[in-house]
C-alpha positions as CSV (number, residue, x, y, z in Angstrom):
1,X,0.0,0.0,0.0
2,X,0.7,4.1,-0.6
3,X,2.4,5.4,2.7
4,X,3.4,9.0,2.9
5,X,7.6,9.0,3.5
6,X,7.8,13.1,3.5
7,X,5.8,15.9,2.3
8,X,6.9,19.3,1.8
9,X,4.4,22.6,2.0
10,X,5.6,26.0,0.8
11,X,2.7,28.9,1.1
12,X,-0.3,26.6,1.4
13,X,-2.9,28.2,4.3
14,X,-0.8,29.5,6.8
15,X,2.0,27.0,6.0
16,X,4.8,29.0,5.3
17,X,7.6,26.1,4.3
18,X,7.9,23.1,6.0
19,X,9.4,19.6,5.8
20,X,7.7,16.9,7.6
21,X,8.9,13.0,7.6
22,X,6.2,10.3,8.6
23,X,5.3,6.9,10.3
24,X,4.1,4.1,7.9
25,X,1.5,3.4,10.6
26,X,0.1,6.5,13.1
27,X,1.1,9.7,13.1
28,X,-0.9,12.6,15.3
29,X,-1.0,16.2,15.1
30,X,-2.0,18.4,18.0
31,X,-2.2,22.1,18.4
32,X,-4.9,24.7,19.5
33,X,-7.6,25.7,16.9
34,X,-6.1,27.5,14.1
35,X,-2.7,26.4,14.4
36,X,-2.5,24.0,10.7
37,X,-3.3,21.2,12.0
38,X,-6.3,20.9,9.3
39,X,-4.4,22.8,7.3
40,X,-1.2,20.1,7.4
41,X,-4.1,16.8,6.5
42,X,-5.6,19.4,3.8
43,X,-2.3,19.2,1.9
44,X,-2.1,15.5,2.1
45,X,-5.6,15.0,1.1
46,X,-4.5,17.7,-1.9
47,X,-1.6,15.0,-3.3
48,X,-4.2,12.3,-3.7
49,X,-7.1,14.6,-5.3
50,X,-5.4,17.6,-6.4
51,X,-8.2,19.6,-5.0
52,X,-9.0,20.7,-1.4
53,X,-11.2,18.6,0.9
54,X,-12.7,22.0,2.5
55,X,-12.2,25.3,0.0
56,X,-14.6,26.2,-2.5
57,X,-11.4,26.9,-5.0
58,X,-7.2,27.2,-5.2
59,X,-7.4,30.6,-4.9
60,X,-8.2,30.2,-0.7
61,X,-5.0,28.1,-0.7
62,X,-2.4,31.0,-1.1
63,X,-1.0,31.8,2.2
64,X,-1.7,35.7,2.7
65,X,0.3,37.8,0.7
66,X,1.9,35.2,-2.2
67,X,0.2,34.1,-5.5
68,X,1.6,30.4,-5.5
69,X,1.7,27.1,-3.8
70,X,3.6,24.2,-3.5
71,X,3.3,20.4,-2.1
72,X,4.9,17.5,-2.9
73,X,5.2,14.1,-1.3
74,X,7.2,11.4,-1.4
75,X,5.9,8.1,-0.8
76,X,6.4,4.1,-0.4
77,X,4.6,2.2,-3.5
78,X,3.6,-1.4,-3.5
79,X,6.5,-2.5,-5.6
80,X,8.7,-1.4,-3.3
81,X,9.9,1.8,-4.8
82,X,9.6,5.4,-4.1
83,X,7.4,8.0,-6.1
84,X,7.3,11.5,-6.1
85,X,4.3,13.7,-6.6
86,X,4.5,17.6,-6.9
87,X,2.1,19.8,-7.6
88,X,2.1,23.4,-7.8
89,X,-0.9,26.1,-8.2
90,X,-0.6,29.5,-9.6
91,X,-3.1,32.6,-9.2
92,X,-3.2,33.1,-12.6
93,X,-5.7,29.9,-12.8
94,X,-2.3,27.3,-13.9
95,X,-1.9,23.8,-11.6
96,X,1.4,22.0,-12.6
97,X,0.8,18.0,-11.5
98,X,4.0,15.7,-11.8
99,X,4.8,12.2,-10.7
100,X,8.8,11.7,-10.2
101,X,9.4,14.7,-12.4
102,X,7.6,13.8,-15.3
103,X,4.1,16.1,-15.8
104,X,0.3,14.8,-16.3
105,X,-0.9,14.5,-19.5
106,X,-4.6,14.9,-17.7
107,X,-4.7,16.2,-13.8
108,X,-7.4,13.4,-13.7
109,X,-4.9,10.5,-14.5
110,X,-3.5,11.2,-11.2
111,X,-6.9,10.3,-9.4
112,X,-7.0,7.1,-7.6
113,X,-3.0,6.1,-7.5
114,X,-3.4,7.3,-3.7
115,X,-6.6,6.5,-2.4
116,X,-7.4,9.0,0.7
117,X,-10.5,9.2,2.7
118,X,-10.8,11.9,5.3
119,X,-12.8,11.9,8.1
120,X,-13.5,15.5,9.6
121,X,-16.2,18.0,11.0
122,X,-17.0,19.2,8.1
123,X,-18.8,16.0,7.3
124,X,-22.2,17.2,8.6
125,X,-22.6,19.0,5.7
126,X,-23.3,15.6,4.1
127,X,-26.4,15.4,6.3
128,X,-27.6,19.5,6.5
129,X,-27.0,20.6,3.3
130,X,-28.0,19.4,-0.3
131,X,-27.5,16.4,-2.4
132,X,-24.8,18.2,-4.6
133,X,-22.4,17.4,-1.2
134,X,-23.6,13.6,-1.5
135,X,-23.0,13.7,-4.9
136,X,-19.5,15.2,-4.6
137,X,-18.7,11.8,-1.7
138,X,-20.0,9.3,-3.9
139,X,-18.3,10.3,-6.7
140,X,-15.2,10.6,-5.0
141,X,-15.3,7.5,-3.8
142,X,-16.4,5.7,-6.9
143,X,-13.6,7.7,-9.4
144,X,-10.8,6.9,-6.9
145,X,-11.7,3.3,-7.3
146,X,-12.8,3.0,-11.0
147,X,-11.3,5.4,-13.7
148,X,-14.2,4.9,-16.4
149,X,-16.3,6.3,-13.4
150,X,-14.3,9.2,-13.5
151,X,-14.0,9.7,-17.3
152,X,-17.8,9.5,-17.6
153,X,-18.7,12.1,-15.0
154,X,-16.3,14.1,-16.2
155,X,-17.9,13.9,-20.4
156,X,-21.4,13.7,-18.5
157,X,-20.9,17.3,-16.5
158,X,-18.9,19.0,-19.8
159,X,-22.2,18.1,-22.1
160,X,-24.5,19.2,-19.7
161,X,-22.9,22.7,-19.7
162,X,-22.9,22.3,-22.8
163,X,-26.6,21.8,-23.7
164,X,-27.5,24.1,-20.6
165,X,-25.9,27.3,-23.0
166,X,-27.9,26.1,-25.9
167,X,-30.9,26.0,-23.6
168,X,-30.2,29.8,-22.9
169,X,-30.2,30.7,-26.5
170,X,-33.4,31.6,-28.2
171,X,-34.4,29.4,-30.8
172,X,-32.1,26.5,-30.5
173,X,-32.1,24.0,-33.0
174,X,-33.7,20.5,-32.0
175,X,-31.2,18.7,-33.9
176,X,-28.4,20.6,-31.3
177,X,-30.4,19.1,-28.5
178,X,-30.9,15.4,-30.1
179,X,-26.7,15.1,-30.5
180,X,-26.1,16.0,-27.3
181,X,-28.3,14.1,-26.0
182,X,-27.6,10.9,-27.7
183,X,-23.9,11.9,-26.8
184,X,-25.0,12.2,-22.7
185,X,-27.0,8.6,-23.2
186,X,-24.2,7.0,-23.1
187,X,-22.3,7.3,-19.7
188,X,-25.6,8.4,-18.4
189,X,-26.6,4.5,-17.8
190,X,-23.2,3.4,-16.6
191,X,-22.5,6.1,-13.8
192,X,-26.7,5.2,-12.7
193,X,-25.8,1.5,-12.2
194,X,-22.4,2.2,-10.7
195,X,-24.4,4.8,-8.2
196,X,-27.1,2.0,-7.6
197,X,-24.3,-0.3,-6.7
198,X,-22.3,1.8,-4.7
199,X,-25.5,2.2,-2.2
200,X,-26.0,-1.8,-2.4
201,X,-22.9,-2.8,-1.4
202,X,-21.8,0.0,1.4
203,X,-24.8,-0.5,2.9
204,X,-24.0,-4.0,5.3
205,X,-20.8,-2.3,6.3
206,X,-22.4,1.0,7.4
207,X,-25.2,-1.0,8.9
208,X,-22.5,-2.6,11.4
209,X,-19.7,0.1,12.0
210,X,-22.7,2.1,13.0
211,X,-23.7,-0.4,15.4
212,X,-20.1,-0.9,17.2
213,X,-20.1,2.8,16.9
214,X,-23.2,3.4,18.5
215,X,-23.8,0.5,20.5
216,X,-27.4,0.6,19.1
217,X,-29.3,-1.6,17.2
218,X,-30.9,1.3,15.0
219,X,-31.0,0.5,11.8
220,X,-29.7,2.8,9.1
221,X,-28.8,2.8,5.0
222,X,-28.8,4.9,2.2
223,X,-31.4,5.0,-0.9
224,X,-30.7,6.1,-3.6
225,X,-32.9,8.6,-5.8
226,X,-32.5,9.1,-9.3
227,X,-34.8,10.7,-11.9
228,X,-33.0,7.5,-14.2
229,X,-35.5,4.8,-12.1
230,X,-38.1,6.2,-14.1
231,X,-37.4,5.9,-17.6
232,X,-34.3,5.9,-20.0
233,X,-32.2,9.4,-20.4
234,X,-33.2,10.0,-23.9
235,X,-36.7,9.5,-22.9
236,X,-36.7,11.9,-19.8
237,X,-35.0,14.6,-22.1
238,X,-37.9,14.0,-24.3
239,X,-40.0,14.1,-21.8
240,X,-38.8,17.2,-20.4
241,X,-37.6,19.1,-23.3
242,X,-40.2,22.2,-23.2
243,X,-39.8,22.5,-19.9
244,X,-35.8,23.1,-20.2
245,X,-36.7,25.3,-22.8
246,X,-38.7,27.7,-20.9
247,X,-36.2,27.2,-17.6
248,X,-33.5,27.6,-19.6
249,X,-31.2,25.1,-18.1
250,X,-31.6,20.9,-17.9
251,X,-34.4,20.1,-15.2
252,X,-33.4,16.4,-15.2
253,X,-30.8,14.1,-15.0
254,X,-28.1,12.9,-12.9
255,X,-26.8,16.1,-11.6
256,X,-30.9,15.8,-9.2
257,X,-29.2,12.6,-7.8
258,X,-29.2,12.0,-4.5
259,X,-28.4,10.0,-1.5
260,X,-31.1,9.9,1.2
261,X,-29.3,8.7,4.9
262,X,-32.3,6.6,6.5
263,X,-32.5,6.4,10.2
264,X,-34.9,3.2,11.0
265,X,-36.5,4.1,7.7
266,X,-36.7,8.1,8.0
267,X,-34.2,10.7,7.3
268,X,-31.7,11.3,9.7
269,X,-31.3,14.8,8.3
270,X,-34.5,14.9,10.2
271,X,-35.6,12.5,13.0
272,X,-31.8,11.7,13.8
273,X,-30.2,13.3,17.0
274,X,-26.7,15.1,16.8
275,X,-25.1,11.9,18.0
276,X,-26.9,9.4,16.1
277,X,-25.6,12.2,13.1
278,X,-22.0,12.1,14.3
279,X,-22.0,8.4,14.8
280,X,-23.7,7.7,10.9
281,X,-21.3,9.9,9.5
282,X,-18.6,8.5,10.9
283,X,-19.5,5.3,10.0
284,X,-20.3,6.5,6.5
285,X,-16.5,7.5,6.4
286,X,-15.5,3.7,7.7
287,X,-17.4,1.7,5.4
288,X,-15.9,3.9,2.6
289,X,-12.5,3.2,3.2
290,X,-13.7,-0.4,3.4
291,X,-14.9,-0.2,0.0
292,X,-12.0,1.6,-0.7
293,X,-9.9,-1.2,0.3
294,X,-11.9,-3.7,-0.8
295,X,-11.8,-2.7,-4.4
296,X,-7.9,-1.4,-4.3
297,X,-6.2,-4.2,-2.9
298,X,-5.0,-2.1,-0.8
299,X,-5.8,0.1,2.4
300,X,-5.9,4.0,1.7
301,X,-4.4,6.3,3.4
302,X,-7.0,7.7,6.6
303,X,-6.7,11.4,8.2
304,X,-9.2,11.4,11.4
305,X,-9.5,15.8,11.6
306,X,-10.9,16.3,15.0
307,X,-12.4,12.7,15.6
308,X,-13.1,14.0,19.0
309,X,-15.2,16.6,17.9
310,X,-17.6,13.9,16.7
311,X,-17.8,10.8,19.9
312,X,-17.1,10.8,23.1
313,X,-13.3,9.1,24.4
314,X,-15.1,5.8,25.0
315,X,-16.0,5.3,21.5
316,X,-12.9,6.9,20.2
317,X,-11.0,4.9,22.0
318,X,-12.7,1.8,20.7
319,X,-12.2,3.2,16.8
320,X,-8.4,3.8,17.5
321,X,-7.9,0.3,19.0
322,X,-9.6,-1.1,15.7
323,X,-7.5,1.3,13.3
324,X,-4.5,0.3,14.6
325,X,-4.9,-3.0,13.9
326,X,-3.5,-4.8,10.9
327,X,-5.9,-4.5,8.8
328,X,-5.9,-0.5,8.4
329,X,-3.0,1.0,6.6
330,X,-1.2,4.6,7.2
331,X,-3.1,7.0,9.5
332,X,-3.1,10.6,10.5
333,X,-5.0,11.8,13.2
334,X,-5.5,15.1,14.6
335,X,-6.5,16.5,18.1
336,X,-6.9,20.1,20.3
337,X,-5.3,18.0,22.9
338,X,-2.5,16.6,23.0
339,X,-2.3,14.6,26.2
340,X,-5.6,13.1,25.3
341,X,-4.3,11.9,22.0
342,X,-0.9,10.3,24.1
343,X,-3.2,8.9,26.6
344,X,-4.9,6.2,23.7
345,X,-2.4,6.4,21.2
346,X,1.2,4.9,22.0
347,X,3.3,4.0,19.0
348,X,3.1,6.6,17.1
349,X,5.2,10.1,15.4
350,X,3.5,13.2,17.2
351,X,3.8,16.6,15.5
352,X,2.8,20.0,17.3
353,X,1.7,22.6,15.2
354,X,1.6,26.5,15.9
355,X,1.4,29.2,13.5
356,X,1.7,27.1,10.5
357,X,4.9,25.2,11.8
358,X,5.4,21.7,13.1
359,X,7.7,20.4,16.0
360,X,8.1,16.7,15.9
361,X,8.3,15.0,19.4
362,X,12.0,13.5,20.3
């Protein structure tokens, strides 16, 4: 499996430069809010995806005052060799991706040679807010894990701009519509039965990391709604064609998917307490890199932002005893308190960060 040797940060967030070597197993970050500690798993998560996990776009990466960043990362492969990966963004829109010198021919065939899965606060917007964010996890799951998934979200999003501008114009031509249509027919089917499947087969595993999470026997799964269930793509553009007309934009399709989070058949987003939230969510994340695993051959890497902030030390405790074990791969955990995070955690590199810097423990 991946493991994270050394990662350099130059002008990401409030990282100014620094150098920072790692465990193979558990490494832990503490510091007081603020500090970089999110900041520090933001950049690793940034090597796998070449995105952020929490900012809308690069341009919130540039620490205050420079127009450029810079990470790279060097890391263990299966085959027993070490790769490099460097990427560097620029304010005037550019992001340079390369693997051991050599540059990306498409910032997307970089997806999925690191699997990462993040488990942080900012997860509850997976519950409060709209199906766009359960879109965004799915998919991120599915294209680190399958790059035809990737490749056909990608064609799938860039037609639907594509007909959503000839739906603006007055008097667009049918016949524009009917290519682009037939066009978005075919990944439309593929990324609905990979979505379908996704839900089938997550579902056991949620149903029991929720239960050694919570200790409950609540049950709990995701359904999947898609405007697809009803009839074929070309027929629900058919269907719908005078109405995107008159909207001006495309009223159907996969971009209305979503993910509904059931509680004992109802939606936690409605009848489920903050805990029973906290404790499906982090389950959600659990089963994912299970999947993950599962379909890799390998175990992703895992960064636990804040776990804390989410169960109480009992039932931490509990998930650290079960991540450490063999079956989970590199981890990087973060915590306010650092004392708490020594107490349960024993063999292990521990980092302290404050204003953007990192002092390893001796």
């Amino acid at each position: 499996m991946p493991t994270l040797k050394k990662i350099v940060i130059q002008n990401f967030r409030n990282i100014e430069l620094q150098e920072l070597d790692f465990s193979p197993k558990m490494n832990c970050i503490s510091g007081g809010n603020g500090e970089g500690k999110t900041n520090l798993l933001d950049a690793i998560w940034y090597l796998s995806m070449t995105k952020s996990a929490f900012l809308p776009g690069d341009k919130f990466g540039f620490r205050y005052g420079c127009d450029s960043f810079a990470i790279s990362g060097t890391y263990a492969m299966e085959n027993g060799t070490d790769t490099k990966i460097s990427i560097q963004v620029s304010s005037d829109g550019s992001k340079k991706l390369r693997r051991d010198d050599k540059p990306y021919g498409r910032i997307s065939d970089h997806i999925g040679l690191i699997p990462v899965v993040m488990v942080s606060p900012y997860d509850t917007a997976l519950v409060s807010e709209s199906g766009e964010q359960r879109r965004k996890f799915v998919n991120s799951v599915l294209s680190q894990t399958d790059r035809q998934y990737l490749t056909n979200v990608q064609m799938y999003l860039r037609l639907l701009q594509q007909r959503n501008k000839l739906l603006k114009d007055e008097g667009v031509e049918s016949e524009l519509l009917d290519a682009i249509d037939a066009q978005m027919s075919t990944v439309t089917r593929p990324i609905y039965e990979q979505r379908r499947s996704f839900c089938e087969s997550i579902n056991p595993v949620l149903q029991e990391y929720y239960s050694h999470i919570s200790g409950s026997d609540e049950k709990i799964d995701i359904s999947y709604r898609s405007d697809l269930e009803k009839m074929s793509f070309l027929d629900l553009m058919k269907a719908r064609r005078g109405r995107d007309i008159i909207m001006g934009f495309t009223t159907a399709g996969l971009q209305r998917d979503d993910f509904v989070f059931n509680l004992d058949g109802h939606p936690i987003r409605r009848c489920g307490s903050q805990g029973q939230q906290k404790s499906f969510l982090v389950a959600l994340k659990f089963s994912q890199y299970a999947i993950m695993k599962s379909r890799c051959g390998f175990a992703p890497l895992l960064l636990l932002d804040d776990l804390f902030d989410k169960l109480d030390m009992g039932r931490v405790q509990n998930l650290l005893e079960m991540v450490s074990g063999s079956d989970f791969g590199q981890i990087f955990i973060s915590d306010s308190n650092k004392h708490r995070l020594q107490s349960i955690v024993s063999d292990a590199i521990f980092y302290e960060a404050e204003g953007g810097a990192f002092t390893k423990d001796e």
